[in-house]
Structures are given as C-alpha cells and as structure tokens.
N, C-alpha and C positions, 0 to 999 in steps of 0.2 A: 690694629684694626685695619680693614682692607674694604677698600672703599672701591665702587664701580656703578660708572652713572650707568640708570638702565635703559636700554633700547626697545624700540617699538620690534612686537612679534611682525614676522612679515608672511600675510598670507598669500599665498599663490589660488586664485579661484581658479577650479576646475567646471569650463565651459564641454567638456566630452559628451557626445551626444548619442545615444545609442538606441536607435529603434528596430523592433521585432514585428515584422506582419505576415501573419499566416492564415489562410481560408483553406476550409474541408469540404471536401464534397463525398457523402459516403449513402453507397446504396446497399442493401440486403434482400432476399427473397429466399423463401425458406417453399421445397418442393416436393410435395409428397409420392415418390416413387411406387409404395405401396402400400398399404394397409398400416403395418409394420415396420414400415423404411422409412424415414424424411432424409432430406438434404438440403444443408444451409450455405446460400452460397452469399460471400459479401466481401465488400470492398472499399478502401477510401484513397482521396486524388488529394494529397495536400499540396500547396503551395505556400513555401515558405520565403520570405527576403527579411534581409536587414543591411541597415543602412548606418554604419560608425563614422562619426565625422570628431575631430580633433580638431580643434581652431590653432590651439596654441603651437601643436606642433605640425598646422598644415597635414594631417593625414586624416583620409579620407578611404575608406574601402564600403563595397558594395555586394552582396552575393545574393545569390537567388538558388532556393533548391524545390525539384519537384518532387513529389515520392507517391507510389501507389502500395497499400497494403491491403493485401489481400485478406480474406478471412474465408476457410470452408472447415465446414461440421456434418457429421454424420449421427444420426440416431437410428438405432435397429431395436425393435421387441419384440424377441424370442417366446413372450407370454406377456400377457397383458400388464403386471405388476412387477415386469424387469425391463430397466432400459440400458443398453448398453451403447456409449457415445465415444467420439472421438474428433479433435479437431485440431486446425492449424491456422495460425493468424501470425500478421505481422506486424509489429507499431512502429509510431516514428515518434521524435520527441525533439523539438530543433529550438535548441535552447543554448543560451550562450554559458562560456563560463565563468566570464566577469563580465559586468556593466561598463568595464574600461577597459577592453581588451577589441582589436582587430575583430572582423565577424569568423565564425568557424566554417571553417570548408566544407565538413560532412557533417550533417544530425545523426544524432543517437539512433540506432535502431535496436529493435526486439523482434527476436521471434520463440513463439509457444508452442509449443506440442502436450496433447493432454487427452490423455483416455479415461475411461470409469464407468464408473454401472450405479445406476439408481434403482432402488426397490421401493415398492410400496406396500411396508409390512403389512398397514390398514388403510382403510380410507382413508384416517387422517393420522397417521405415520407415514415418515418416508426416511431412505438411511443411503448417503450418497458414498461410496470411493472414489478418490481420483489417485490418479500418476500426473506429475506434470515435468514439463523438460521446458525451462525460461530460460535465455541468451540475449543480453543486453552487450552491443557492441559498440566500435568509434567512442568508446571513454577517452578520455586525455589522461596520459599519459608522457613522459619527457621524451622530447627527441636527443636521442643517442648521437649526432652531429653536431646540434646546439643547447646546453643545459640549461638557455637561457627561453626556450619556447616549447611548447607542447605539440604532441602530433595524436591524433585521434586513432588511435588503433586497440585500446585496452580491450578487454572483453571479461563480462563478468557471467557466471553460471549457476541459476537456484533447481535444483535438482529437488523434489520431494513427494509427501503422500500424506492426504487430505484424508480422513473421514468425519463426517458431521449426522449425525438423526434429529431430528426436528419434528416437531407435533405436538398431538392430542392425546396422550396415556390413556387417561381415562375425562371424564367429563369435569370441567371446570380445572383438569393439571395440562399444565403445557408443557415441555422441554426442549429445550436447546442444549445441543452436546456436541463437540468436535475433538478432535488431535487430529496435529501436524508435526510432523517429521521434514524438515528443511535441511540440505545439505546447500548453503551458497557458497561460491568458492571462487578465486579471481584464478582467472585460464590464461589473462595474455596482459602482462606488464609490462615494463622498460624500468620502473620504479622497485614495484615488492613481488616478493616471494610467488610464484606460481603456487596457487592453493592454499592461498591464506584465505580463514573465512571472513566474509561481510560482516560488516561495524552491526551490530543491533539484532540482530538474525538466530534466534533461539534455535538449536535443533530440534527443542521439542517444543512443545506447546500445548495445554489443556484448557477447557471452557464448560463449566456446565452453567446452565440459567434455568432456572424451574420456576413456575406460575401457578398458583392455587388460590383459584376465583370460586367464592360461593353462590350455588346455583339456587337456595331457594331460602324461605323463612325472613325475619325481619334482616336479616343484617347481607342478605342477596347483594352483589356486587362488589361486598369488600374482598378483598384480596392481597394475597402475600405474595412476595419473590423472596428469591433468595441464589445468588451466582457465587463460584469459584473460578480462578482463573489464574495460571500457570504458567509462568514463560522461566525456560531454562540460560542458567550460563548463556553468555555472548558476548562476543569480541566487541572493544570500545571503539576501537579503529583499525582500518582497515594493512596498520602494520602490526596488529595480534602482539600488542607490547601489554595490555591488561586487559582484563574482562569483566563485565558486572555479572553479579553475582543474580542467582537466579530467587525470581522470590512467588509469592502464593498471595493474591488481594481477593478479598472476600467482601460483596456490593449486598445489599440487601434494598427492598422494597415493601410499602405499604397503599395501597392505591383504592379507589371507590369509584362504583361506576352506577349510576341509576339517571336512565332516563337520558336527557342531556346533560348531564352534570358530571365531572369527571375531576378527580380531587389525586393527587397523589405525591409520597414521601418518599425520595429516591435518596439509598444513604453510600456511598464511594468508598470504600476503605476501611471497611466496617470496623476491623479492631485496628487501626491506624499503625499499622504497618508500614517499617522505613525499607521503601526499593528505589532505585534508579531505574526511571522506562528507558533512558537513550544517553548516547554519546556521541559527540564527534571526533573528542581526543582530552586527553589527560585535566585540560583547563578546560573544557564543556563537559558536561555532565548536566543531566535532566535528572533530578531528584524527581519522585511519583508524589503527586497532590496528598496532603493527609487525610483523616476523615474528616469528609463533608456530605454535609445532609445539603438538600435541596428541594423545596417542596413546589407546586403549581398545582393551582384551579382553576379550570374554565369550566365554560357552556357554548352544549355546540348547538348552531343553527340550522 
C-alpha cells in the first residue's frame, strides 16, 4: 500500500482586466435623382479603444482605433414593377480574440458588393435576385516569425446568390420561399489551406413557409402553416477534416385570430428528426432541438 499525505490545490487568481469601448456615429440620406433613379448615400465614424491591464505580470497596453465605413446604394426602374439595385458598404467589427490577451492592433473589417432586381409580380407579390461579393479581413492568423503570437492578416470570402418571393398567392395564403447558393472560402492564411470552405456554411439552402388564414364563416381567423427547410453538407471546421451531413426540418403551425385575441401552436421539428445545425470542431457539435411544440395566448390593447 502507498501512502501520500495530500496537499492543498494551489490557485493562482487571475486579476486580468480587459475593457472594450466603442461609440458610432452613423449618418444616411437617400436622394431622389429622378423619377426612376434614387441614390443612397451613408456612412459610419467608429471609435473604438481598449484598455488590458495585468497586475500580476505588470503588463499594461492601450490602443485606440478610428474607422469610417462608408455605405452607397443605387436603385433604377426601368418600369414601374422592376427595380434593379446595386450597392457597396463597409463594416468594422473591433473585437478582441481572447479576454486575456494584449489589445489587437487592427479590427476586423468587411466589405460588400451586391447587385439584383426586385419585381413585383402583384400588388402583393414580390420576387427578389441578388449576387453578392462579402470580404471579411485582419482574421488572426499565426505569425510565421513567432508561432507563439498571431498577426491579423487572414481573409476570409462568401461569394453567392439569393433568391426569395414572398406574399399574397391568393386571399388568406401567404408564402415565404428562398435559395441560396453560398460559395465561402478562406483566400489568405498562414495556418490552412487557401480554399478550404467555412465551418457551417451550406452551399445550398432551401426555405418554404406557407399560411392559410380563413377569411369568413364561424371558424374566420383560424389558420394553418406549415414550412420546409434545407441546409446542405458543410464543413465542421475550418480545417475541412469532417462535415455534417445535410438534413431537411419540417415546422408546422396552428394559430387564431379574432378581434384582439390571438392564440397560437407553433410545433419545431415536426417529425423529430436527428441533425446537427453547427460545429466548431470534432468535440463541439450543436445537435438540432427535437420536436417541440410551443404554444402562446395574449390580448392586444
């Protein structure tokens, strides 16, 4: 038998102190050229600082960043029930990437490019296209001089194409319907693979949601839904070592409306189907909720 007297754990408290403060100041005005023409023009003024202070090991930094992003949009209609758009915007995002890390030298930034045409089949249909080009830069990635610190140069690219219709079929059906074709792809690492896709990022995507409210007789205002929804294959993490598997959840609805009284049964997962929405790597994985009903009644005032 082996015997050892036992000792006290010994904890080191971590006094690390790390604050974030950033104010926006963002303006927009939207100008009508011509009849046919608008023009959107806009902007935002961030200032960002933070402030890491270490007790224990005496270290102390300080940085402060300014940034302006711009935003301009154009809309033209060639006829009254086509709009054809196009715009460019820039974002900022000044965010640290741990809570006990030194401040970062440069915030994240984005810029968008995105064209498309809206119709409006009826009065109340409408059916949008886009293109869009996203560019999220200053990721952290390793620096190639020290394997022991990061340097903000990564750049990551969602390249794809939107279409969605939405409205009024007929009186008392409503519809919601999209695809999306996403190509995300990593353009500037130090770490992985140029052109490995993004952790979570389906290339395809489908959505229908339908509504059928009845318009008259004793049982006026009850109403059915009933949605499908689609997400393809995608990569768990961002080193394309496994992927979740693509799956199909089907939501269903029951709801009442007379007056101010408003009653409704929303059910998640209808035939409880086993998917994973998300991942960050091999040991996280987001299993998808099972089926769950969920009901709510008020009165509005």
């Amino acid at each position: 038998m082996y015997r050892r007297t036992p000792t006290n754990p010994r904890f080191v408290p971590q006094a690390n102190k790390d604050t974030v403060q950033q104010l926006g100041i963002y303006l927009q005005n939207q100008i009508t050229l011509a009849e046919n023409l608008k023009l959107l023009l806009g902007g935002r003024f961030d200032i960002a600082n933070q402030n890491f202070q270490a007790p224990l090991t005496q270290t102390t930094d300080f940085k402060q960043t300014e940034a302006f992003s711009p935003r301009v949009g154009i809309v033209y209609q060639p006829i009254q029930p086509i709009s054809l758009y196009a715009s460019y915007s820039r974002s900022f995002n000044y965010l640290t990437s741990s809570g006990f890390a030194p401040a970062e030298a440069e915030p994240e930034r984005g810029t968008q490019y995105e064209i498309g045409v809206k119709a409006d089949i009826t009065d109340r249909l409408a059916a949008t296209l886009a293109f869009y080009d996203l560019t999220r830069s200053n990721l952290p990635t390793s620096d190639p001089d020290n394997p022991f610190q990061s340097i903000l140069v990564g750049k990551q690219r969602s390249r794809g194409i939107e279409f969605d219709i939405s409205g009024e079929i007929l009186r008392g059906w409503n519809v919601i319907a999209g695809y999306a074709f996403t190509n995300a792809e990593i353009t500037e690492d130090n770490d992985l693979p140029i052109g490995n896709q993004l952790n979570n990022v389906p290339k395809h995507a489908l959505n229908l949601w339908t509504t059928y409210e009845l318009q008259s007789g004793s049982l006026k205002g009850l109403g059915f839904g009933l949605g499908v929804f689609y997400y393809g294959d995608r990569q768990g993490e961002l080193g394309n070592t496994f992927e979740l598997p693509g799956y199909t959840r089907t939501d269903a609805a029951i709801f009442y409306k007379r007056d101010n009284f408003r009653a409704s049964l929303n059910i998640r997962n209808l035939f409880d189907v086993d998917y994973f929405v998300s991942a960050q790597n091999r040991n996280r994985v987001l299993p998808g909720d099972p089926l769950t009903v969920q009901g709510t009644i008020s009165w509005q005032f």
